[in-house]
N, C-alpha and C positions, 0 to 999 in steps of 0.2 A: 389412159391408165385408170383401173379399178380404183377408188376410194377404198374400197373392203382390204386390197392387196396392200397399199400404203399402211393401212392400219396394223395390217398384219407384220410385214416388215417391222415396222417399228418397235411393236410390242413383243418379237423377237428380239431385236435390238438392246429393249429396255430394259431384258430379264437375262442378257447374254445366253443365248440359248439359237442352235443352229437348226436350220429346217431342211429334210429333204421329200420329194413324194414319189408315189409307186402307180402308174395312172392304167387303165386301161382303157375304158368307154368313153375319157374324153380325149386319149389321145395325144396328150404332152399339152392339153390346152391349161390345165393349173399350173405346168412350170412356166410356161409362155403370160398367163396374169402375173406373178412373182415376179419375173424376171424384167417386167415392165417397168418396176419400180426402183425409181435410180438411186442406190447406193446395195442393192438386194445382195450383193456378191457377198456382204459382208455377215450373212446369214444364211443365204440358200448354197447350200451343196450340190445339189443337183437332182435328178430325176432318172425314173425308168420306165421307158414305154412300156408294159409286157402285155400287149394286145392281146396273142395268142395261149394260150394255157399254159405252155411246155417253159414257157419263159418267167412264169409265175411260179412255176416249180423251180424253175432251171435258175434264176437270177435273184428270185425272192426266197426260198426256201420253203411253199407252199407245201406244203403235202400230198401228193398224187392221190393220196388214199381221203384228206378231206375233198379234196376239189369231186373228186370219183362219188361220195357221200351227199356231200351237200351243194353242187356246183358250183361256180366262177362267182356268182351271183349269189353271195352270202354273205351274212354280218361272220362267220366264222374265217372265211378265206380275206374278206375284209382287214380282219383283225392281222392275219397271217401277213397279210401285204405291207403292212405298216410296220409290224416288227420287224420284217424282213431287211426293208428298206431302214430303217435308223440303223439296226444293225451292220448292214453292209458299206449302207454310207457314212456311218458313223458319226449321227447325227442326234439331238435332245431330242427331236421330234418328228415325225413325219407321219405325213398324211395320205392315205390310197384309196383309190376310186374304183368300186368296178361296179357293172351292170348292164341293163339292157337300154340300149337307147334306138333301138330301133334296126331293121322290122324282127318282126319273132325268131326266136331262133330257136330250132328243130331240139339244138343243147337242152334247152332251159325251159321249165316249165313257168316261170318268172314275167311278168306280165312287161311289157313294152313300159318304158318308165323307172322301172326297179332300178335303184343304185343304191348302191352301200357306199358310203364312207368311213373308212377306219382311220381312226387317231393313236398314237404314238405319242405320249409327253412322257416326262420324266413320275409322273403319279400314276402311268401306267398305258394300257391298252382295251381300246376299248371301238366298238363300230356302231353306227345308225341306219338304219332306213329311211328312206325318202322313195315316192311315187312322185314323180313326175310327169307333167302335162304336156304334149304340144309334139312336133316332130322334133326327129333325131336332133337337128341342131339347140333345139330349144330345151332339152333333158342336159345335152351334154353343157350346156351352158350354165342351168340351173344345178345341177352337178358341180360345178367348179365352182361358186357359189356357198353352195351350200358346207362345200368343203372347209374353205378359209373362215366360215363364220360358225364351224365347227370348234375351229381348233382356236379364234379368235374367242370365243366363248371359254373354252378349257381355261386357257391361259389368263383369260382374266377374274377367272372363280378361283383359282389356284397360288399356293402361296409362295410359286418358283420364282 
Protein backbone atom coordinates (compact mmCIF):
# COMPACT_ATOMS: atom_id res chain seq x y z
CA UNK A 1 0.00 0.00 0.00
CA UNK A 2 1.06 3.63 -1.03
CA UNK A 3 1.95 5.93 2.02
CA UNK A 4 0.66 8.92 -0.34
CA UNK A 5 -2.88 6.77 -0.67
CA UNK A 6 -3.24 6.36 3.28
CA UNK A 7 -2.58 10.00 3.52
CA UNK A 8 -5.03 10.76 1.22
CA UNK A 9 -7.82 8.66 2.67
CA UNK A 10 -7.34 10.11 5.82
CA UNK A 11 -7.42 13.50 5.10
CA UNK A 12 -10.68 12.74 3.23
CA UNK A 13 -11.70 11.36 6.19
CA UNK A 14 -10.75 14.20 8.53
CA UNK A 15 -12.54 16.90 6.44
CA UNK A 16 -15.67 14.49 5.83
CA UNK A 17 -15.48 14.94 2.12
CA UNK A 18 -15.94 11.88 -0.57
CA UNK A 19 -13.73 11.15 -3.45
CA UNK A 20 -14.21 9.81 -6.77
CA UNK A 21 -11.87 9.62 -10.18
CA UNK A 22 -12.16 9.69 -13.97
CA UNK A 23 -8.88 7.76 -15.29
CA UNK A 24 -7.91 7.18 -18.68
CA UNK A 25 -3.81 6.72 -19.45
CA UNK A 26 -3.54 5.02 -16.21
CA UNK A 27 -6.20 2.70 -16.54
CA UNK A 28 -8.12 2.21 -13.11
CA UNK A 29 -4.52 2.18 -11.58
CA UNK A 30 -5.42 5.47 -9.11
CA UNK A 31 -8.72 3.69 -7.91
CA UNK A 32 -6.82 0.43 -7.55
CA UNK A 33 -3.88 2.84 -4.97
CA UNK A 34 -7.26 4.10 -3.05
CA UNK A 35 -8.77 1.28 -2.77
CA UNK A 36 -5.64 -0.39 -1.19
CA UNK A 37 -6.22 1.36 1.60
CA UNK A 38 -8.21 -0.44 4.37
CA UNK A 39 -11.09 1.44 5.65
CA UNK A 40 -11.26 3.53 1.75
CA UNK A 41 -15.05 2.58 1.24
CA UNK A 42 -15.63 5.12 3.74
CA UNK A 43 -14.59 7.79 1.16
CA UNK A 44 -14.10 6.56 -2.26
CA UNK A 45 -17.19 6.27 -4.41
CA UNK A 46 -15.70 4.95 -7.11
CA UNK A 47 -14.24 5.40 -10.54
CA UNK A 48 -14.38 5.45 -14.45
CA UNK A 49 -12.38 3.97 -16.90
CA UNK A 50 -13.09 6.13 -20.04
CA UNK A 51 -9.95 5.03 -22.10
CA UNK A 52 -11.53 5.62 -25.31
CA UNK A 53 -12.82 9.30 -26.28
CA UNK A 54 -16.54 8.56 -26.84
CA UNK A 55 -16.71 7.35 -23.17
CA UNK A 56 -15.21 10.76 -21.96
CA UNK A 57 -17.98 12.37 -23.76
CA UNK A 58 -20.56 9.51 -23.27
CA UNK A 59 -20.10 8.93 -19.32
CA UNK A 60 -18.15 12.17 -18.27
CA UNK A 61 -19.94 14.93 -20.20
CA UNK A 62 -16.84 16.03 -22.06
CA UNK A 63 -17.73 18.09 -24.98
CA UNK A 64 -17.10 16.43 -28.42
CA UNK A 65 -16.43 19.96 -29.63
CA UNK A 66 -13.57 20.61 -26.78
CA UNK A 67 -12.01 17.26 -27.12
CA UNK A 68 -12.36 17.94 -31.37
CA UNK A 69 -10.40 21.69 -30.32
CA UNK A 70 -8.08 20.80 -27.89
CA UNK A 71 -7.70 16.93 -27.74
CA UNK A 72 -7.97 14.17 -24.96
CA UNK A 73 -4.71 15.44 -23.91
CA UNK A 74 -5.66 18.87 -22.22
CA UNK A 75 -5.64 20.84 -19.04
CA UNK A 76 -9.19 21.83 -20.65
CA UNK A 77 -10.78 18.18 -21.13
CA UNK A 78 -8.78 17.43 -17.77
CA UNK A 79 -10.74 19.95 -16.13
CA UNK A 80 -14.08 18.44 -17.88
CA UNK A 81 -13.19 14.85 -16.54
CA UNK A 82 -13.26 15.87 -12.98
CA UNK A 83 -16.38 17.76 -13.11
CA UNK A 84 -17.90 15.30 -14.76
CA UNK A 85 -17.01 12.68 -12.62
CA UNK A 86 -17.89 14.50 -8.86
CA UNK A 87 -21.04 15.38 -10.70
CA UNK A 88 -22.11 12.01 -11.83
CA UNK A 89 -20.75 10.20 -8.81
CA UNK A 90 -21.68 12.55 -6.64
CA UNK A 91 -18.81 13.24 -4.90
CA UNK A 92 -16.75 16.60 -2.91
CA UNK A 93 -14.02 15.72 -5.06
CA UNK A 94 -12.54 13.99 -7.81
CA UNK A 95 -9.57 13.55 -9.61
CA UNK A 96 -8.97 12.73 -13.65
CA UNK A 97 -6.05 11.57 -15.47
CA UNK A 98 -5.65 11.74 -19.06
CA UNK A 99 -2.50 11.65 -21.44
CA UNK A 100 -0.07 10.20 -23.36
CA UNK A 101 1.90 7.34 -21.79
CA UNK A 102 3.19 5.83 -24.59
CA UNK A 103 3.91 5.26 -27.94
CA UNK A 104 2.83 8.33 -29.93
CA UNK A 105 -0.37 8.64 -31.06
CA UNK A 106 -1.24 9.66 -34.68
CA UNK A 107 -4.44 11.56 -32.34
CA UNK A 108 -2.28 13.92 -30.47
CA UNK A 109 0.31 16.14 -31.25
CA UNK A 110 1.33 15.77 -27.36
CA UNK A 111 4.70 14.37 -26.61
CA UNK A 112 4.98 10.81 -25.10
CA UNK A 113 4.80 11.65 -21.27
CA UNK A 114 1.98 14.53 -21.39
CA UNK A 115 -0.62 14.02 -18.54
CA UNK A 116 -3.03 16.30 -17.22
CA UNK A 117 -4.35 15.94 -14.02
CA UNK A 118 -7.58 17.70 -13.19
CA UNK A 119 -8.90 18.38 -9.61
CA UNK A 120 -12.33 18.66 -8.35
CA UNK A 121 -12.76 20.06 -4.61
CA UNK A 122 -15.45 21.85 -3.18
CA UNK A 123 -13.17 25.47 -3.90
CA UNK A 124 -13.38 24.50 -7.36
CA UNK A 125 -11.88 23.00 -10.65
CA UNK A 126 -8.82 23.19 -11.76
CA UNK A 127 -5.95 20.85 -14.02
CA UNK A 128 -1.93 20.50 -14.11
CA UNK A 129 0.64 19.48 -16.48
CA UNK A 130 3.14 17.05 -15.89
CA UNK A 131 5.94 15.52 -18.47
CA UNK A 132 6.94 12.62 -17.60
CA UNK A 133 9.96 10.38 -17.92
CA UNK A 134 10.71 6.68 -18.56
CA UNK A 135 8.31 4.03 -20.43
CA UNK A 136 4.59 3.62 -20.47
CA UNK A 137 4.72 1.84 -17.17
CA UNK A 138 6.76 4.31 -15.58
CA UNK A 139 4.53 7.69 -16.73
CA UNK A 140 1.47 5.83 -15.80
CA UNK A 141 2.77 5.31 -12.35
CA UNK A 142 4.09 8.73 -11.98
CA UNK A 143 0.71 9.83 -13.02
CA UNK A 144 -1.03 8.27 -10.36
CA UNK A 145 1.24 9.72 -8.12
CA UNK A 146 1.23 12.75 -9.05
CA UNK A 147 -2.56 12.77 -8.89
CA UNK A 148 -3.20 12.04 -5.03
CA UNK A 149 -0.29 14.63 -4.16
CA UNK A 150 -2.37 16.89 -6.29
CA UNK A 151 -5.34 16.89 -4.52
CA UNK A 152 -3.33 15.88 -1.28
CA UNK A 153 -1.86 19.34 -1.62
CA UNK A 154 -5.50 21.14 -2.46
CA UNK A 155 -6.80 19.87 0.63
CA UNK A 156 -4.37 20.78 2.94
CA UNK A 157 -4.07 24.59 1.63
CA UNK A 158 -7.74 24.70 1.85
CA UNK A 159 -10.06 25.51 4.62
CA UNK A 160 -12.74 22.46 3.85
Amino acid sequence: MDDRAARLVACLKEKGLSLSVAESCTGGALAAAVVAVPGASAVFAGGVVCYQTRLKESLLGVSAALIAEKTVVSSEVAREMAAGCAKHLQTDCALSVTGLAGPPSPDDPAPVGTVYIGLRTPAGTQAKRFLFAGDRAAVRAAAVTAAMDCLLAALQQSQV
